[in-house]
DRENMARKE-101930 format. One record per residue: x, y, z of N, C-alpha, C in turn. Coordinates in steps of 0.05 Angstrom, whole numbers, plus 5000, padded with zeros to 4 digits. Atoms other than C-alpha are relative to their C-alpha. Last residue first. Layout:
N
XYZXYZXYZ...
This chain:
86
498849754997545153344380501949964982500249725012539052944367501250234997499050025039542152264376498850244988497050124999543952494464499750074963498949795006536252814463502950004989500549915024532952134451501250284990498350255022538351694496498550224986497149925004536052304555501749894973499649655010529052324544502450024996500849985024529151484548500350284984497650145010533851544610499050024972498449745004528952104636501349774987501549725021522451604620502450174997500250115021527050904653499550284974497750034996527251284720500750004969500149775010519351384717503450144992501949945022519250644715500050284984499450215014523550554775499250094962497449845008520351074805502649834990501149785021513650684795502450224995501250165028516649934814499550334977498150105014519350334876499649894976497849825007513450544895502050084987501549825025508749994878501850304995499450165035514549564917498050174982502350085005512450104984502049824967502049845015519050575005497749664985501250245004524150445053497150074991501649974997528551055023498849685006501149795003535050834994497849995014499049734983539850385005498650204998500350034970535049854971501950185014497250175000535150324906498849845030501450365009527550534894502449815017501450094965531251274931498549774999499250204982534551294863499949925028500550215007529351644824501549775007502650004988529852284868498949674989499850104970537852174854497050075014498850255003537652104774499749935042502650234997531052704778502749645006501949984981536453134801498449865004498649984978542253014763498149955019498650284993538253104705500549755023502650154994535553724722500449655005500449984974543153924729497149825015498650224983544753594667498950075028501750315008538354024634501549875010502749964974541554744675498349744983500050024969547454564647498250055012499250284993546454484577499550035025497650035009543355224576499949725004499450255000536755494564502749864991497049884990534856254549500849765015500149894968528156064520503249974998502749724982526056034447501450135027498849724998532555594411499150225013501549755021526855034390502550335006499950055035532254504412498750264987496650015009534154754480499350004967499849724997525754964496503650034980501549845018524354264486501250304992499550095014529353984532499050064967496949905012527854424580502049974970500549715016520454364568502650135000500749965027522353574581499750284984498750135020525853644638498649974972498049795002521154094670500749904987501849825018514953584662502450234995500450165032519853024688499450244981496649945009521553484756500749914960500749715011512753484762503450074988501749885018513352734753500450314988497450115022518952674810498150064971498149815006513553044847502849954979501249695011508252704841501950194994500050165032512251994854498150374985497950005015514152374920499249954972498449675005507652624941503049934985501449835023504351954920501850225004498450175020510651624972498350144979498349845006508552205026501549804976499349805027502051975017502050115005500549864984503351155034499150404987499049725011502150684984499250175015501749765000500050005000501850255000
């Protein structure tokens, strides 16, 4: 069972996703004032909110883990698709 500070996290790693992507967006279309470093940083960020699944990490619910796990997989996918677009 799923506690709510585990929804608050998985919500929140989400809402870090929705950045990353308009970052990632924003880099390619040239619009916003968007550097590499502030997308590694995001990066960075969601790599260690998505490694609290780890067993050293957080004792956190298997639906938990299974779902940051999962949402882990989404930046690695953002990340491999931005990597062959540059």
């Amino acid at each position: 069972m799923t506690k709510n500070w585990e929804q608050a996290l998985i919500a929140f790693v989400e809402r870090e996703i929705a950045q990353l992507e308009w970052l990632i967006k924003s880099e390619r279309a040239g619009e916003e004032d968007v550097e590499r470093g502030d997308i590694h940083a995001q990066i960075d960020r969601l790599g260690g909110l998505t490694d609290l699944a780890d067993p050293e990490g957080l004792p956190v619910s298997e639906t938990t883990a299974a779902k940051l796990r999962q949402l882990n997989e989404a930046v690695m996918s953002m990340v491999r698709s931005r990597l062959s677009n540059i």
